[in-house]
Kinemage of the C-alpha trace (Angstrom):
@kinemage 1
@onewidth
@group {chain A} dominant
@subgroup {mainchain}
@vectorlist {calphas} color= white
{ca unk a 1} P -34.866 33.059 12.849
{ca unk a 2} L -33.137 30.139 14.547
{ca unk a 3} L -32.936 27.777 10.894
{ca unk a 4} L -29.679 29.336 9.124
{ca unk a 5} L -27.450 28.664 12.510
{ca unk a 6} L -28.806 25.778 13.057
{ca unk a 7} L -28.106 24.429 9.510
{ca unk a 8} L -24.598 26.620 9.109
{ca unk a 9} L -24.254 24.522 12.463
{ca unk a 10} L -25.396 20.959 11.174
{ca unk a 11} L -23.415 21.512 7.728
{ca unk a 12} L -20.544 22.407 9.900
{ca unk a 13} L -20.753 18.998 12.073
{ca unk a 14} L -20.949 16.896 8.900
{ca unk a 15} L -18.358 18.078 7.583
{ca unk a 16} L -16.030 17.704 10.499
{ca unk a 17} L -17.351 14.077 10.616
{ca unk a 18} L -16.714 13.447 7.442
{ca unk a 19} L -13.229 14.721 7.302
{ca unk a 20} L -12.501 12.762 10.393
{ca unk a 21} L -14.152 9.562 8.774
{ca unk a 22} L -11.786 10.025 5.816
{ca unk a 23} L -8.682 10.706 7.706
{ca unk a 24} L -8.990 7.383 9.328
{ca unk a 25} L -7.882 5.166 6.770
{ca unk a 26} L -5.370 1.607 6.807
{ca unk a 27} L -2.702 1.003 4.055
{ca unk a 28} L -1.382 -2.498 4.539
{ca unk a 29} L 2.376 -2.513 3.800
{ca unk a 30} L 3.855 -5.979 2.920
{ca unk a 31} L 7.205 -6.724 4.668
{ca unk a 32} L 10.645 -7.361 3.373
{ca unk a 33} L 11.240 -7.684 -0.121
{ca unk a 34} L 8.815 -5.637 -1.847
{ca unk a 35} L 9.616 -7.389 -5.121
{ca unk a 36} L 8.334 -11.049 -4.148
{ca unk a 37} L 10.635 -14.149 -2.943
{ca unk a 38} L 13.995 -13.676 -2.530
{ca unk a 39} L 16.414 -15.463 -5.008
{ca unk a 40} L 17.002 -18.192 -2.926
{ca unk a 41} L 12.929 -19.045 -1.745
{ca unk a 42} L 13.118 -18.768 -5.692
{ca unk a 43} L 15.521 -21.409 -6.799
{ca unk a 44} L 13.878 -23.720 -3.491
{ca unk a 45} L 10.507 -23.589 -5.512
{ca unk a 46} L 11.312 -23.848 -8.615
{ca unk a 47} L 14.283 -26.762 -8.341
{ca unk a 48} L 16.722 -24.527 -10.022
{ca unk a 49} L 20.580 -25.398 -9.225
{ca unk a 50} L 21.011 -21.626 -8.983
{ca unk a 51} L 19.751 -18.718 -7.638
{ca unk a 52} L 21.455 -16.304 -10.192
{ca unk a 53} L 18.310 -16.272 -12.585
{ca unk a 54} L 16.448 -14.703 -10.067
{ca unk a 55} L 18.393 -11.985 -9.317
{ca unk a 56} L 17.845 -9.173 -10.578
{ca unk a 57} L 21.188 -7.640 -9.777
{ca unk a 58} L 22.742 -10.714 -12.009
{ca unk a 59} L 21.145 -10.230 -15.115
{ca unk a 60} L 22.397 -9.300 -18.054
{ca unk a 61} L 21.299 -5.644 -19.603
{ca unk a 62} L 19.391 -6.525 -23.038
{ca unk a 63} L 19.659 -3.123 -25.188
């Protein structure tokens, strides 16, 4: 008499908790430049005279 509320009940609860559980996630976003170094951290590591190679706004379009 009392089992199908008391497991409409109980699948009811674990639900909830699991929905809760899932909700509570952490996405790590990096900061600044999503794309890596900046031109000029660029051309510092690799000895390069300049930066323009690692620009991407400098390069040339190759069709």
């Amino acid at each position: 008499m009392f089992t199908r509320p008391i497991l409409i009940l109980s699948l009811l609860f674990a639900f909830v908790i699991s929905c809760t559980i899932s909700a509570c996630t952490y996405h790590a976003t990096p900061h600044g430049n999503p794309h890596g170094l900046p031109p000029g951290q660029a051309k510092k590591l690799t000895g390069s005279k300049s930066a323009k190679p690692y620009a991407p706004g400098q390069q040339k379009k190759r069709y």
